[in-house]
C-alpha positions, 0 to 999 in steps of 0.5 A, a space after each residue: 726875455 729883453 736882450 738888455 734891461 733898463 736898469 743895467 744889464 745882468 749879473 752872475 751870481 754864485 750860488 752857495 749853501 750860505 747865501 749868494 755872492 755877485 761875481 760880475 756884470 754884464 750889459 747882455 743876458 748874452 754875456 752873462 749866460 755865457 760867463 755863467 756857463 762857463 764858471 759852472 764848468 770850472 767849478 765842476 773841475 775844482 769845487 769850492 763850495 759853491 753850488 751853482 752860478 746864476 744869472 739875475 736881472 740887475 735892480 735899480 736902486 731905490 732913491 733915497 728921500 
């Protein structure tokens, strides 16, 4: 997988039972793995609900016409 993304870089999501809420990003999958990482072990210590964190391709928004 590419290091960076033309569209703008990765972004850590955080899993729930009820959808998905965006958490930060970051320019490289580096970065956000890491940061991933490293919440996933914070919510094992204190849960709140959420399930996973996730890290995911930032998309490039669609021009509107």
């Amino acid at each position: 997988m590419p290091e960076e993304t033309k569209s703008g870089g990765f972004k850590v999501v955080a899993a729930t039972f009820f959808g998905g809420i965006e958490v930060a990003r970051y320019p490289t999958l580096e970065q956000a793995e890491w940061r991933a990482k490293e919440l996933s072990a914070e919510a094992e210590r204190s849960p709140r609900g959420y399930v996973q964190y996730l890290v995911k391709p930032v998309e490039a928004r669609k021009k509107r016409r």
